[in-house]
CHARMM-style PDB file with segment names, atoms N, HN, CA, C and O in Angstrom:
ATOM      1  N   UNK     1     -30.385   2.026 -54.854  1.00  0.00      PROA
ATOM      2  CA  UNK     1     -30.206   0.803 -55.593  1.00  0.00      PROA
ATOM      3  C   UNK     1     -29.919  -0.365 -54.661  1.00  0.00      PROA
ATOM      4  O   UNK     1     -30.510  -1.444 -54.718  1.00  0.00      PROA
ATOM      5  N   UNK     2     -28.701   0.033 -53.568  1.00  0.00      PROA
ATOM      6  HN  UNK     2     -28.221   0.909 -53.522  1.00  0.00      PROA
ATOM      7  CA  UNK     2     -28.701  -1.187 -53.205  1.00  0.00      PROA
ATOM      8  C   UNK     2     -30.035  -1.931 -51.589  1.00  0.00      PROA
ATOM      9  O   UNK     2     -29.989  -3.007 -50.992  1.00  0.00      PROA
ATOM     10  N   UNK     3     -30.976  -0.785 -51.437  1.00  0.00      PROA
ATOM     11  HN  UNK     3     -31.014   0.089 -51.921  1.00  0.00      PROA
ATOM     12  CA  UNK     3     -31.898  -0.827 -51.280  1.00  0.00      PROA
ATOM     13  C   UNK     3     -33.117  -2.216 -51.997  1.00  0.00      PROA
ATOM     14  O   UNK     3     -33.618  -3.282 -51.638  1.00  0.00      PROA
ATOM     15  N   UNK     4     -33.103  -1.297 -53.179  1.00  0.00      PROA
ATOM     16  HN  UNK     4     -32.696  -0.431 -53.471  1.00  0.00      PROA
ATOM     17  CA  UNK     4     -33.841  -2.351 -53.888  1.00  0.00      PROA
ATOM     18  C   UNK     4     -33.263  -4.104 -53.733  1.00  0.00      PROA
ATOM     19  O   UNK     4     -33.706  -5.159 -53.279  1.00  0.00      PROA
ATOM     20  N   UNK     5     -32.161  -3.670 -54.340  1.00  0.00      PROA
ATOM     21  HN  UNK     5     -31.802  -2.813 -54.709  1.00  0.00      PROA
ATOM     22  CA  UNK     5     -31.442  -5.568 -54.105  1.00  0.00      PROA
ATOM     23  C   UNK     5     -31.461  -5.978 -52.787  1.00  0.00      PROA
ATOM     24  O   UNK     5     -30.934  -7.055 -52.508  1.00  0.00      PROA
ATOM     25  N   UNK     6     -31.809  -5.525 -52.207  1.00  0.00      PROA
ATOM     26  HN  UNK     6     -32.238  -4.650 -52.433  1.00  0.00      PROA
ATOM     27  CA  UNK     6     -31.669  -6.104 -50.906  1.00  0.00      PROA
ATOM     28  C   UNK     6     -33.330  -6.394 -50.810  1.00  0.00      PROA
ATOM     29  O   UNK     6     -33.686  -7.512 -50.440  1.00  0.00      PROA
ATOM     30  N   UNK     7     -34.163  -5.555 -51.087  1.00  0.00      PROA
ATOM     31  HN  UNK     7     -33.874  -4.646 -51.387  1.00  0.00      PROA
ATOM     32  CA  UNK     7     -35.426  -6.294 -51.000  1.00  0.00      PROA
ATOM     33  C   UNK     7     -35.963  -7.078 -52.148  1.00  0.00      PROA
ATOM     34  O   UNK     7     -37.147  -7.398 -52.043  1.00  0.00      PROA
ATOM     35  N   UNK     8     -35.402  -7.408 -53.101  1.00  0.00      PROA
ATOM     36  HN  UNK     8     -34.441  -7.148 -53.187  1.00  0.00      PROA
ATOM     37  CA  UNK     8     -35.377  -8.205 -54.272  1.00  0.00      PROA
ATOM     38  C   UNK     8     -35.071  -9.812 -53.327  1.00  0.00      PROA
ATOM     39  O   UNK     8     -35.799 -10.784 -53.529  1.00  0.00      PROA
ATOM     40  N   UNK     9     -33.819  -9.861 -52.245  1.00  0.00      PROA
ATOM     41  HN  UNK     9     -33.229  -9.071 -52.081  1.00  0.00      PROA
ATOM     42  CA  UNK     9     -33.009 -10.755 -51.771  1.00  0.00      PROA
ATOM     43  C   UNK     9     -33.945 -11.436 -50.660  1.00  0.00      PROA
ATOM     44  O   UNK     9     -33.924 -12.643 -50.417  1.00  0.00      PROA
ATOM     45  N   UNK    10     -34.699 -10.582 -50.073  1.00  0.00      PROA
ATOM     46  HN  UNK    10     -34.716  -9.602 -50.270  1.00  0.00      PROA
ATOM     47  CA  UNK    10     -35.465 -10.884 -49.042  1.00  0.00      PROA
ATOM     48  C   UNK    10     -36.795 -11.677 -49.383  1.00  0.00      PROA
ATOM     49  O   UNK    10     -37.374 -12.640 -48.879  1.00  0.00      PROA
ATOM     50  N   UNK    11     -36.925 -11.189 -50.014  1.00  0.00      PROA
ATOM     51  HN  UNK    11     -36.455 -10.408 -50.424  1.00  0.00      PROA
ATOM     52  CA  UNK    11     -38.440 -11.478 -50.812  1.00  0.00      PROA
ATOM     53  C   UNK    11     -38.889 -13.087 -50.759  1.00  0.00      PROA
ATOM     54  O   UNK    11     -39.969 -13.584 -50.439  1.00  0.00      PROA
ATOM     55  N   UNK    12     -37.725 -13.667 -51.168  1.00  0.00      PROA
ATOM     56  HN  UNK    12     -36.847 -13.263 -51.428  1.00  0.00      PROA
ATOM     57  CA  UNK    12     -37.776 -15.269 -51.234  1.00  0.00      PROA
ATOM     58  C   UNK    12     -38.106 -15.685 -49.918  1.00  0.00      PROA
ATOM     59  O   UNK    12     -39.087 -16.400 -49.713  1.00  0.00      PROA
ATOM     60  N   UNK    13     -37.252 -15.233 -48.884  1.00  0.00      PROA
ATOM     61  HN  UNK    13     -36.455 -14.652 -49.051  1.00  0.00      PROA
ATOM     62  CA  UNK    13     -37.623 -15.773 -47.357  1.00  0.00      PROA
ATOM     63  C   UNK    13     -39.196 -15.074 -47.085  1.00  0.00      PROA
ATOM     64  O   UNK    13     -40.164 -15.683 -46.630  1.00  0.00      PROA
ATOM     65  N   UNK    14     -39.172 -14.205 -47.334  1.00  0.00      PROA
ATOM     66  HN  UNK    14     -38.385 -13.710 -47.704  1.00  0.00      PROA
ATOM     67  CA  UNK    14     -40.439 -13.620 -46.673  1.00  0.00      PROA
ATOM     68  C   UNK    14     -41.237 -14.230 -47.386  1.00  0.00      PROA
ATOM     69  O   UNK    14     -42.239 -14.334 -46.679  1.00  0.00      PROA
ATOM     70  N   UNK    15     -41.499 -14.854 -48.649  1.00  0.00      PROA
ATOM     71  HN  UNK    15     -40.685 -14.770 -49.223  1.00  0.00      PROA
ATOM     72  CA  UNK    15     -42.653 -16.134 -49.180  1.00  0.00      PROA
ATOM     73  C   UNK    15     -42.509 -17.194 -48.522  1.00  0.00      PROA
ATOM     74  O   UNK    15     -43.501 -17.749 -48.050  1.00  0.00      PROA
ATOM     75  N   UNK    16     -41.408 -17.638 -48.371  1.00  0.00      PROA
ATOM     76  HN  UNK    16     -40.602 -17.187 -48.754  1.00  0.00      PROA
ATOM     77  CA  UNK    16     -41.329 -18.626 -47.589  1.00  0.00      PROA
ATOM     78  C   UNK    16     -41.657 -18.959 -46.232  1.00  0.00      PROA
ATOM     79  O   UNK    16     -42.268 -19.952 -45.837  1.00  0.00      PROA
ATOM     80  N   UNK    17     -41.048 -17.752 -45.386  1.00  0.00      PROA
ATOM     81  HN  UNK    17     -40.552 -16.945 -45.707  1.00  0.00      PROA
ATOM     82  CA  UNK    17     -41.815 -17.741 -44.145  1.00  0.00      PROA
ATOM     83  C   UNK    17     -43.389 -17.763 -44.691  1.00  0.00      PROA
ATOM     84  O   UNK    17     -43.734 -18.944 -44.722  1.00  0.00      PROA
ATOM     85  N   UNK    18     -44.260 -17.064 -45.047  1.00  0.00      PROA
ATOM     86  HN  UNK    18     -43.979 -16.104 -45.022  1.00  0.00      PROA
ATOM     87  CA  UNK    18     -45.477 -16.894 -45.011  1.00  0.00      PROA
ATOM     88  C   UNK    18     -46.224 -17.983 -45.926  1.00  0.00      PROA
ATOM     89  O   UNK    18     -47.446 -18.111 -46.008  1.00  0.00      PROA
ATOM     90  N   UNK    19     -45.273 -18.728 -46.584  1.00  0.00      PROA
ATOM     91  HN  UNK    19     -44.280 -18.625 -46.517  1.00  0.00      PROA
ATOM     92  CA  UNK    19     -45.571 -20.633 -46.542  1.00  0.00      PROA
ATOM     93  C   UNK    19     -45.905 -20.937 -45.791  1.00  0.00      PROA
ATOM     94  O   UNK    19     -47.056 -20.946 -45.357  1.00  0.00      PROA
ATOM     95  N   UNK    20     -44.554 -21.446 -45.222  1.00  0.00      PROA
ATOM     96  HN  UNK    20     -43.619 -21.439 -45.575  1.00  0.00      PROA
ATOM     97  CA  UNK    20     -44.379 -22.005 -43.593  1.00  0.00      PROA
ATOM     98  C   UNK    20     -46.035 -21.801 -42.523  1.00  0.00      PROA
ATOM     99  O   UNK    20     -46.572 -22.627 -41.785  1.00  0.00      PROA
ATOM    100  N   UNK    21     -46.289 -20.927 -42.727  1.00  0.00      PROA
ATOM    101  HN  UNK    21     -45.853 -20.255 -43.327  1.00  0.00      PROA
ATOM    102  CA  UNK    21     -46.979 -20.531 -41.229  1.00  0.00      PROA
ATOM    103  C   UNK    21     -48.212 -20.418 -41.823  1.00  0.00      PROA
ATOM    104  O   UNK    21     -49.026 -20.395 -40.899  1.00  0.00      PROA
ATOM    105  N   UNK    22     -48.944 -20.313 -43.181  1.00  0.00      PROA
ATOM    106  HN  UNK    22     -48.283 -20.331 -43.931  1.00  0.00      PROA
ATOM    107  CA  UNK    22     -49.718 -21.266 -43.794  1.00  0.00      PROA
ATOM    108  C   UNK    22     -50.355 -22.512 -43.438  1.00  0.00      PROA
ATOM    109  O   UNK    22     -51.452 -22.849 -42.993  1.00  0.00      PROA
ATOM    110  N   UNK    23     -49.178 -23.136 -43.824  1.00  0.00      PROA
ATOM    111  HN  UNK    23     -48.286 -22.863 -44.186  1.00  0.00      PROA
ATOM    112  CA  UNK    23     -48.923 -24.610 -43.928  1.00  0.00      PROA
ATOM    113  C   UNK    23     -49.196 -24.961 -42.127  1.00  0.00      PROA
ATOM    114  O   UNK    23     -49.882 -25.908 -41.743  1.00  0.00      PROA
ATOM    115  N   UNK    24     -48.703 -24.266 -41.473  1.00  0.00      PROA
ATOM    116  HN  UNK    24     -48.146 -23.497 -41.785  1.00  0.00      PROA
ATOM    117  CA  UNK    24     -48.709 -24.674 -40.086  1.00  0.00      PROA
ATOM    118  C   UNK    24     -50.528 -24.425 -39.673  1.00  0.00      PROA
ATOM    119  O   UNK    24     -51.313 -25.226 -39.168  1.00  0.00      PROA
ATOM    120  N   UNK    25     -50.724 -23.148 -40.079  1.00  0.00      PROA
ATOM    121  HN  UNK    25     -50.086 -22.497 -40.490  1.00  0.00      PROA
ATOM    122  CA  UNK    25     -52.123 -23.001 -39.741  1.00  0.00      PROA
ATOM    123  C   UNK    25     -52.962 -23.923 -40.566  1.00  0.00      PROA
ATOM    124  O   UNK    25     -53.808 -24.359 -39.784  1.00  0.00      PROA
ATOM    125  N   UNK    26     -53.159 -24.446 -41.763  1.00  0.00      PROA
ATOM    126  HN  UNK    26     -52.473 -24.092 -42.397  1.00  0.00      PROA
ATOM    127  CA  UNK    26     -53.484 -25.234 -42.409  1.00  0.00      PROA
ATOM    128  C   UNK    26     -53.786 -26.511 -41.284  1.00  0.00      PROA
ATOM    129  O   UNK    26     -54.859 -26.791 -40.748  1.00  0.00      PROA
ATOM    130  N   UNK    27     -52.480 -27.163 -41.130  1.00  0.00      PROA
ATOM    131  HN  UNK    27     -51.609 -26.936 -41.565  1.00  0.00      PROA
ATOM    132  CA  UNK    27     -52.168 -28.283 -40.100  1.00  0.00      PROA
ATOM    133  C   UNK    27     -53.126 -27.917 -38.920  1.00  0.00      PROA
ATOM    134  O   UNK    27     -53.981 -28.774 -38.699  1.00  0.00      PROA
ATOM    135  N   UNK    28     -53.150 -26.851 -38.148  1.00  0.00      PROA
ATOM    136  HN  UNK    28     -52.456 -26.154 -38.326  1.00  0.00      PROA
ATOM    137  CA  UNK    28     -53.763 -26.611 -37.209  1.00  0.00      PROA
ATOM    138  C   UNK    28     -55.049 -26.770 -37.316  1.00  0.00      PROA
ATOM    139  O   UNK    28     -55.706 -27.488 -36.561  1.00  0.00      PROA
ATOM    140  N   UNK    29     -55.635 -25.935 -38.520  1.00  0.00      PROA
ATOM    141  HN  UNK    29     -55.102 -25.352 -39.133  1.00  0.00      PROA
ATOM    142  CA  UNK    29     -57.029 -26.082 -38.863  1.00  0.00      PROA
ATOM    143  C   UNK    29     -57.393 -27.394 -38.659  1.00  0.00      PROA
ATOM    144  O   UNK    29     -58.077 -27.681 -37.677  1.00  0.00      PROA
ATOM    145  N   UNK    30     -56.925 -28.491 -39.691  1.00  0.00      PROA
ATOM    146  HN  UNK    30     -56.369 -28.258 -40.489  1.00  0.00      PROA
ATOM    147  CA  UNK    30     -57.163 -30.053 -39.718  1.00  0.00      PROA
ATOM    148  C   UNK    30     -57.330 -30.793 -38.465  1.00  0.00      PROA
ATOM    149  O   UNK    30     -58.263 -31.548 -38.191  1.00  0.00      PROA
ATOM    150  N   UNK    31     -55.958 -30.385 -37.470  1.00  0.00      PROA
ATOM    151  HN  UNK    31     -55.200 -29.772 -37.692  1.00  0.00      PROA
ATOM    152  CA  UNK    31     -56.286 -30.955 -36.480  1.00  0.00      PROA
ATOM    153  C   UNK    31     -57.539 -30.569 -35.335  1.00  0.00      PROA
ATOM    154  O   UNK    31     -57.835 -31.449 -34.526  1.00  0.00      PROA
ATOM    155  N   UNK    32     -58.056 -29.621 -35.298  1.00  0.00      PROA
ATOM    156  HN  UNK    32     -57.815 -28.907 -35.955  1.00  0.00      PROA
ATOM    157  CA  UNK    32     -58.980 -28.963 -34.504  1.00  0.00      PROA
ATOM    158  C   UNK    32     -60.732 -29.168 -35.322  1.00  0.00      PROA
ATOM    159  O   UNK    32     -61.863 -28.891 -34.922  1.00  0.00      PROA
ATOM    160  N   UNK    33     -60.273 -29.697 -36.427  1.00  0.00      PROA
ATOM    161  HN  UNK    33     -59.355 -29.922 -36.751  1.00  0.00      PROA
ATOM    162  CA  UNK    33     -61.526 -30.034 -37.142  1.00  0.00      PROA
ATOM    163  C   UNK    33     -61.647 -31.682 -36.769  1.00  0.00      PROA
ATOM    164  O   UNK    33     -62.794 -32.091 -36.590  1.00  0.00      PROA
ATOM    165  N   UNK    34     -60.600 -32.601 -36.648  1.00  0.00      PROA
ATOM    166  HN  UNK    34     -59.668 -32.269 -36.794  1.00  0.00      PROA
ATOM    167  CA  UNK    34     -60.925 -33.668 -36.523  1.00  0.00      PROA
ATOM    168  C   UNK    34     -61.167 -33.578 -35.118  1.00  0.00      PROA
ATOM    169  O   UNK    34     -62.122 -34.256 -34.740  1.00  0.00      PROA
ATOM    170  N   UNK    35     -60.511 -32.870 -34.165  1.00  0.00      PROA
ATOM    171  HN  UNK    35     -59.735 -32.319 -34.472  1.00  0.00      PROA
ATOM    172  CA  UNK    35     -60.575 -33.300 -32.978  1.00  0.00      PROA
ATOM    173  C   UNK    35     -62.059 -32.513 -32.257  1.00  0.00      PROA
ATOM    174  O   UNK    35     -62.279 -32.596 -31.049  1.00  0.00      PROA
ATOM    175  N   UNK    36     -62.969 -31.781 -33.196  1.00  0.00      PROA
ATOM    176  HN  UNK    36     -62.790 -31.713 -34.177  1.00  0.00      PROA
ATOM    177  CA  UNK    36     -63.994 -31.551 -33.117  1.00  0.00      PROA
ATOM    178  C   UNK    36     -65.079 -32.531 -33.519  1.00  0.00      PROA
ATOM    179  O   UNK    36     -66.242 -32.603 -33.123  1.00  0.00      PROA
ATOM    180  N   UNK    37     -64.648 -33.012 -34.094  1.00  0.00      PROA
ATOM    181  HN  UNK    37     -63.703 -32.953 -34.416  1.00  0.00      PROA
ATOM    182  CA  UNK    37     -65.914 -34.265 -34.817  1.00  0.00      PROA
ATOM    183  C   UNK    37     -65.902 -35.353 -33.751  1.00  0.00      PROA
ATOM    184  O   UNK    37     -66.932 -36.022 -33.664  1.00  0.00      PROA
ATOM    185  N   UNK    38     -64.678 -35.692 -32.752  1.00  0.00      PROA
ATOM    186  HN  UNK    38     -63.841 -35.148 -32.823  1.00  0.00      PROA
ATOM    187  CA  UNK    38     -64.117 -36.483 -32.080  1.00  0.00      PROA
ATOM    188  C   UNK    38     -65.507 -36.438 -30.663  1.00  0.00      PROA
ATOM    189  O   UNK    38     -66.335 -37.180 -30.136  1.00  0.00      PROA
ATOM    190  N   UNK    39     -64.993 -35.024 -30.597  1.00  0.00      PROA
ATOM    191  HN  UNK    39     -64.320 -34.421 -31.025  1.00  0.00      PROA
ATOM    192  CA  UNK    39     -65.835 -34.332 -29.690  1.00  0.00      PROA
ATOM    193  C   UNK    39     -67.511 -34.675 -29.703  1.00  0.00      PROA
ATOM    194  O   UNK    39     -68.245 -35.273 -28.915  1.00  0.00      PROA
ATOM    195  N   UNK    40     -67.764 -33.881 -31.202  1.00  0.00      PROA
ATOM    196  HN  UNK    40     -67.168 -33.396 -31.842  1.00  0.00      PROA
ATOM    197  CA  UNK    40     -69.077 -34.236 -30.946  1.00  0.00      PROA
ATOM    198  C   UNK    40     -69.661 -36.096 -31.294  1.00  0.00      PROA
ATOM    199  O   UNK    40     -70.824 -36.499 -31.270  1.00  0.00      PROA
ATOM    200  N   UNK    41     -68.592 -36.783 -31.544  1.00  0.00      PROA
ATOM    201  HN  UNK    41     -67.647 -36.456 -31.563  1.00  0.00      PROA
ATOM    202  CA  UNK    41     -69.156 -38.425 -31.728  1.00  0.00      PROA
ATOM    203  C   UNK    41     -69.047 -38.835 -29.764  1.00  0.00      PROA
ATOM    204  O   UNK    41     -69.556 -39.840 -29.267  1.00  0.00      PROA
ATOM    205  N   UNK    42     -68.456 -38.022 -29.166  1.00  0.00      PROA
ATOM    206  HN  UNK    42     -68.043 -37.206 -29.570  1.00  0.00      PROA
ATOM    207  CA  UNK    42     -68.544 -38.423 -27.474  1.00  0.00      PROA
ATOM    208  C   UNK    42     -69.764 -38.100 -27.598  1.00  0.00      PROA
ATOM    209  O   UNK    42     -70.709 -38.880 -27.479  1.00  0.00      PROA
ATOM    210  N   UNK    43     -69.847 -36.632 -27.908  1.00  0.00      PROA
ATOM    211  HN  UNK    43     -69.079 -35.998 -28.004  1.00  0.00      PROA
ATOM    212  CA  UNK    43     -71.180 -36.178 -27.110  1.00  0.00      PROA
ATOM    213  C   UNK    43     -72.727 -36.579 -26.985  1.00  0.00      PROA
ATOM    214  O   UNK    43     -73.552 -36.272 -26.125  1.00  0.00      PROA
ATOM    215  N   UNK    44     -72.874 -37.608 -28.481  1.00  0.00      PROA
ATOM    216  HN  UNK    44     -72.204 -37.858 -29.180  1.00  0.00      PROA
ATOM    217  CA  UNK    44     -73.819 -38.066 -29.064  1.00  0.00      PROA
ATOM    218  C   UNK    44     -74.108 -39.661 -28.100  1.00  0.00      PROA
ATOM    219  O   UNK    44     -75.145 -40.265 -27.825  1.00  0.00      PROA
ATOM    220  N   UNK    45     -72.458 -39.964 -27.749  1.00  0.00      PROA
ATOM    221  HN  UNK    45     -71.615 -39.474 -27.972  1.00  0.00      PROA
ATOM    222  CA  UNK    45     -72.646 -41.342 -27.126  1.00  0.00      PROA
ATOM    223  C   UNK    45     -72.975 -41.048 -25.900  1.00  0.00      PROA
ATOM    224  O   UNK    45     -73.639 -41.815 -25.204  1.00  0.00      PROA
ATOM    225  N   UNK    46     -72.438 -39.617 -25.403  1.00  0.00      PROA
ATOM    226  HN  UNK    46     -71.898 -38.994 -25.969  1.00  0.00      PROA
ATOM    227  CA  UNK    46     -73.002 -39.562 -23.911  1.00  0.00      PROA
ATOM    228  C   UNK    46     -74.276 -39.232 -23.526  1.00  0.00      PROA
ATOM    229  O   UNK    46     -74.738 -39.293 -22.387  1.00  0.00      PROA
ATOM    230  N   UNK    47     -74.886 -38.836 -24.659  1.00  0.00      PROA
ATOM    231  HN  UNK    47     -74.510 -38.787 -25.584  1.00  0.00      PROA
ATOM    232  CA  UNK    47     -76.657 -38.087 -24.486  1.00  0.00      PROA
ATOM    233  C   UNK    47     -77.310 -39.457 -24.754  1.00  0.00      PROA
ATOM    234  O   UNK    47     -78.478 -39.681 -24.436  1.00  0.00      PROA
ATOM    235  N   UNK    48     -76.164 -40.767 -25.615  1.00  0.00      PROA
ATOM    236  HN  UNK    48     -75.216 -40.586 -25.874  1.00  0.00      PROA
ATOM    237  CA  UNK    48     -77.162 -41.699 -25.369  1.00  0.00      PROA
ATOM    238  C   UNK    48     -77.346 -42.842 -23.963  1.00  0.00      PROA
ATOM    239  O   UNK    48     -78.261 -43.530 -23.511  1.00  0.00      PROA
ATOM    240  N   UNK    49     -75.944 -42.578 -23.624  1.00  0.00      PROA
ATOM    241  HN  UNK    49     -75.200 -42.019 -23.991  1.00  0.00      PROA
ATOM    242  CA  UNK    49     -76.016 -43.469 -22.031  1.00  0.00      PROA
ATOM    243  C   UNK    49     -76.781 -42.332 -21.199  1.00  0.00      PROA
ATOM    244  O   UNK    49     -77.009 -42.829 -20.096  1.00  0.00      PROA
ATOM    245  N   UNK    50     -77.230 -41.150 -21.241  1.00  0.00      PROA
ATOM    246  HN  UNK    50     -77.045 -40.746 -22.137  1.00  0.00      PROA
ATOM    247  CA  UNK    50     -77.805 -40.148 -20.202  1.00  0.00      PROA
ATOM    248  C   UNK    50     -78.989 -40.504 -20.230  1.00  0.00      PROA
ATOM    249  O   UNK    50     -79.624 -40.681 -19.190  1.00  0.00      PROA
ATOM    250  N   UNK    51     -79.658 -40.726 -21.795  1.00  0.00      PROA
ATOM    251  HN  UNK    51     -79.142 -40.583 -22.639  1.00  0.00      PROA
ATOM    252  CA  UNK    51     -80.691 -41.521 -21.804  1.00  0.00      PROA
ATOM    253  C   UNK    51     -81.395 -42.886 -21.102  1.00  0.00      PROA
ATOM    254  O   UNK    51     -82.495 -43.161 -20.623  1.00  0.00      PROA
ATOM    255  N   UNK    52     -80.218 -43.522 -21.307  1.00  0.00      PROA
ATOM    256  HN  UNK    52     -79.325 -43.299 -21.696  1.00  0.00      PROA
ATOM    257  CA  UNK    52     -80.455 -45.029 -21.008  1.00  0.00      PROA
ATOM    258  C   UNK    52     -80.498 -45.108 -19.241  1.00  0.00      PROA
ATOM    259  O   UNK    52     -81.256 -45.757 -18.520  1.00  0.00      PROA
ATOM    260  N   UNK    53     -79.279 -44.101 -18.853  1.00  0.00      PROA
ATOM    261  HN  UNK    53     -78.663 -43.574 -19.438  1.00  0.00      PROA
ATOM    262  CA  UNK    53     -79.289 -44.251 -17.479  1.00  0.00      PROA
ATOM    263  C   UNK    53     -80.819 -43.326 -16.648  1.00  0.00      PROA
ATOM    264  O   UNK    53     -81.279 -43.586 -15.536  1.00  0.00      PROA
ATOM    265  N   UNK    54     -81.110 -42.696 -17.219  1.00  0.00      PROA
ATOM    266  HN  UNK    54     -80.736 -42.486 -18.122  1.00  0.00      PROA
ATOM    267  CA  UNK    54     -82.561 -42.358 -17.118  1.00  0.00      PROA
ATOM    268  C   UNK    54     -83.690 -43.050 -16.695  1.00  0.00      PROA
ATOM    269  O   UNK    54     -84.388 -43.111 -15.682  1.00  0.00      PROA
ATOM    270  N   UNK    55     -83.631 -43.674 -18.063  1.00  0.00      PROA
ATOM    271  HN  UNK    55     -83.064 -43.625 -18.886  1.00  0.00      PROA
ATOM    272  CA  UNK    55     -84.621 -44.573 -18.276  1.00  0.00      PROA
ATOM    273  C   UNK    55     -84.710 -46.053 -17.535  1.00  0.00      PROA
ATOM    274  O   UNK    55     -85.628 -46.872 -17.516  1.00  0.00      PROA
ATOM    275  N   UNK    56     -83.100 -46.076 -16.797  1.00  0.00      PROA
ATOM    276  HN  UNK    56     -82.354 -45.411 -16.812  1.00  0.00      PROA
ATOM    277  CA  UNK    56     -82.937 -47.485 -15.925  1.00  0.00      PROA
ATOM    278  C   UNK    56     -83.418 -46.886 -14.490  1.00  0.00      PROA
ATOM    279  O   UNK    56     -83.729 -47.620 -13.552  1.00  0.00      PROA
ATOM    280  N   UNK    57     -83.441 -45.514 -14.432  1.00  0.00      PROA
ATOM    281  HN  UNK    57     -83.188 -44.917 -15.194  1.00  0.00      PROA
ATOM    282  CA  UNK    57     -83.528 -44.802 -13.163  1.00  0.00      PROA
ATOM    283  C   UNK    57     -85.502 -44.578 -12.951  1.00  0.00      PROA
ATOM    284  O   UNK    57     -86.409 -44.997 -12.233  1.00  0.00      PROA
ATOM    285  N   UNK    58     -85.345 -43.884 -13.814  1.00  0.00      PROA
ATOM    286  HN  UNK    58     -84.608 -43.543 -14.398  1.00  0.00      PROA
ATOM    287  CA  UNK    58     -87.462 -44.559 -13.780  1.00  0.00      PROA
ATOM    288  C   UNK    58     -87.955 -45.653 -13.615  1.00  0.00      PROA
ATOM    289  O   UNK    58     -88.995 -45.850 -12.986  1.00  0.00      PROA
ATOM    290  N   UNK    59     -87.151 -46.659 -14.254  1.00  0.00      PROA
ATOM    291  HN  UNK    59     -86.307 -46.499 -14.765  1.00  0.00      PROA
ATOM    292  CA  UNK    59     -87.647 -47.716 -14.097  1.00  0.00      PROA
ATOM    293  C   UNK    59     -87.663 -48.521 -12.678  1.00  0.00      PROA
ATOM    294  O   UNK    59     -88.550 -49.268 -12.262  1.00  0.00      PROA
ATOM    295  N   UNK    60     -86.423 -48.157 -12.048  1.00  0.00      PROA
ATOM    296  HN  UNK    60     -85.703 -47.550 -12.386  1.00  0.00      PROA
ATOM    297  CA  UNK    60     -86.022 -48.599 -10.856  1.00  0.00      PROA
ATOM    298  C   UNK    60     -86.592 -48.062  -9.630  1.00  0.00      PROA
ATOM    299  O   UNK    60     -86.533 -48.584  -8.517  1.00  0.00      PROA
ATOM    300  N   UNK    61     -87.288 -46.691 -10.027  1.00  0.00      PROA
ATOM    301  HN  UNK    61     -87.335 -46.267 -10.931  1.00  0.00      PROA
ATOM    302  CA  UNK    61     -88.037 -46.013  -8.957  1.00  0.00      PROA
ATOM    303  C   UNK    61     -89.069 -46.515  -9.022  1.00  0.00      PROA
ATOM    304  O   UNK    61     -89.764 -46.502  -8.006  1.00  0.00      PROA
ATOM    305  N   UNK    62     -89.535 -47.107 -10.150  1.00  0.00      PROA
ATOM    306  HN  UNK    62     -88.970 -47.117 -10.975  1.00  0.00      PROA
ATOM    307  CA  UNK    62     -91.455 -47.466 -10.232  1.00  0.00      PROA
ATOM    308  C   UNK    62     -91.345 -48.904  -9.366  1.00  0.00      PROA
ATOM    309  O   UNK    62     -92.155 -49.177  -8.480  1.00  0.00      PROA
ATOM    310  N   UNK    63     -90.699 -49.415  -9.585  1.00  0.00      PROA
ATOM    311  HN  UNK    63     -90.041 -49.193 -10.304  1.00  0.00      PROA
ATOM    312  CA  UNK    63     -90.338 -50.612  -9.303  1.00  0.00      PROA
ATOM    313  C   UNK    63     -89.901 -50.480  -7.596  1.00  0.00      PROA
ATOM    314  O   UNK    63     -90.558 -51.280  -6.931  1.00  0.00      PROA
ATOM    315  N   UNK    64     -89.169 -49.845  -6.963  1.00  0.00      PROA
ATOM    316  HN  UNK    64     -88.635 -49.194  -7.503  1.00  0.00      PROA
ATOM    317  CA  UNK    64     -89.139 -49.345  -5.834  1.00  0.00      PROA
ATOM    318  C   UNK    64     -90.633 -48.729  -5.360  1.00  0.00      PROA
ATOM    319  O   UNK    64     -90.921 -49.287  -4.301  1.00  0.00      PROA
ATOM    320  N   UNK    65     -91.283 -48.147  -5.604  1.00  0.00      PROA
ATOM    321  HN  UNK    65     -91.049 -47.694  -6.464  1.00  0.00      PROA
ATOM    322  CA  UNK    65     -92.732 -46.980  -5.567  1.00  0.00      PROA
ATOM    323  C   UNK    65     -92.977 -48.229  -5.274  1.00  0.00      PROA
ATOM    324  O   UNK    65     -93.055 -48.369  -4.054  1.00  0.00      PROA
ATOM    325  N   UNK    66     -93.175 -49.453  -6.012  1.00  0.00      PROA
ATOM    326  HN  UNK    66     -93.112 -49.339  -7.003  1.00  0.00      PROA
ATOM    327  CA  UNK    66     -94.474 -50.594  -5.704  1.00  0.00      PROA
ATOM    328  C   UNK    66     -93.881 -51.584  -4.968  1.00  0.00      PROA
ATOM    329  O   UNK    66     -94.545 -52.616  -4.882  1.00  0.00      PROA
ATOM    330  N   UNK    67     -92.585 -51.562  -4.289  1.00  0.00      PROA
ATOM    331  HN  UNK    67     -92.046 -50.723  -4.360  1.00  0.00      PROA
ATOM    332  CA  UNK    67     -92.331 -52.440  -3.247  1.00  0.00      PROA
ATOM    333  C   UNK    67     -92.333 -51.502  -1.752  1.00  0.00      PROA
ATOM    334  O   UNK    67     -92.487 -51.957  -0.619  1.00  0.00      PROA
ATOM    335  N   UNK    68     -92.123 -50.129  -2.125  1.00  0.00      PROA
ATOM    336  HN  UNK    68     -91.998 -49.759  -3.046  1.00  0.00      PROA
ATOM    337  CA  UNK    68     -92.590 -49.389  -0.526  1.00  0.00      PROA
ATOM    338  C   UNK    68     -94.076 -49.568  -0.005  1.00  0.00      PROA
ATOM    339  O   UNK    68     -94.991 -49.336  -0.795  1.00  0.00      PROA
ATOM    340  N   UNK    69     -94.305 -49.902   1.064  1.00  0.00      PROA
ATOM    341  HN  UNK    69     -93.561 -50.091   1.706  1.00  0.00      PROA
ATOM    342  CA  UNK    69     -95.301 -49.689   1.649  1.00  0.00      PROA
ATOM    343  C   UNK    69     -95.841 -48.431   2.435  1.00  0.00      PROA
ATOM    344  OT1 UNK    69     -96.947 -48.467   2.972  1.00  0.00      PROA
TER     345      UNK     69
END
C-alpha cells in the first residue's frame, strides 16, 4: 500500500518533468528550424555573389585575352 501512495505522489513530478523537457525540446526544435532557414537564405545569397563574381571574372579575362599581345 504504501508503495502505491508513493507512486500515486510521484506521478505529478514525473508529468511534469516530462513537460518540462518537451517544452525544452519543442524550444529547441524552433530554434534549429529558424536558424536553418537563416542558413539556407545565406546560402542562396552566396551562390548569387559566386555567380556574379564569376561572371566579373570572365569578363575581366576576355577583356585581358584582348589587351595581351
Amino acid at each position: 500500500m504504501a508503495h502505491r501512495e508513493q507512486t500515486i505522489d510521484t506521478a505529478p513530478d514525473v508529468s511534469f518533468a516530462l513537460e518540462a523537457k518537451n517544452h525544452r525540446l519543442q524550444t529547441l526544435v524552433g530554434e534549429l528550424l529558424a536558424t536553418n532557414q537563416e542558413l539556407r537564405f545565406k546560402v542562396v545569397e552566396l551562390e548569387k555573389q559566386t555567380k556574379n563574381l564569376e561572371r566579373g571574372l570572365a569578363e575581366t579575362s576576355a577583356a585581358a585575352g584582348a589587351l595581351w599581345p
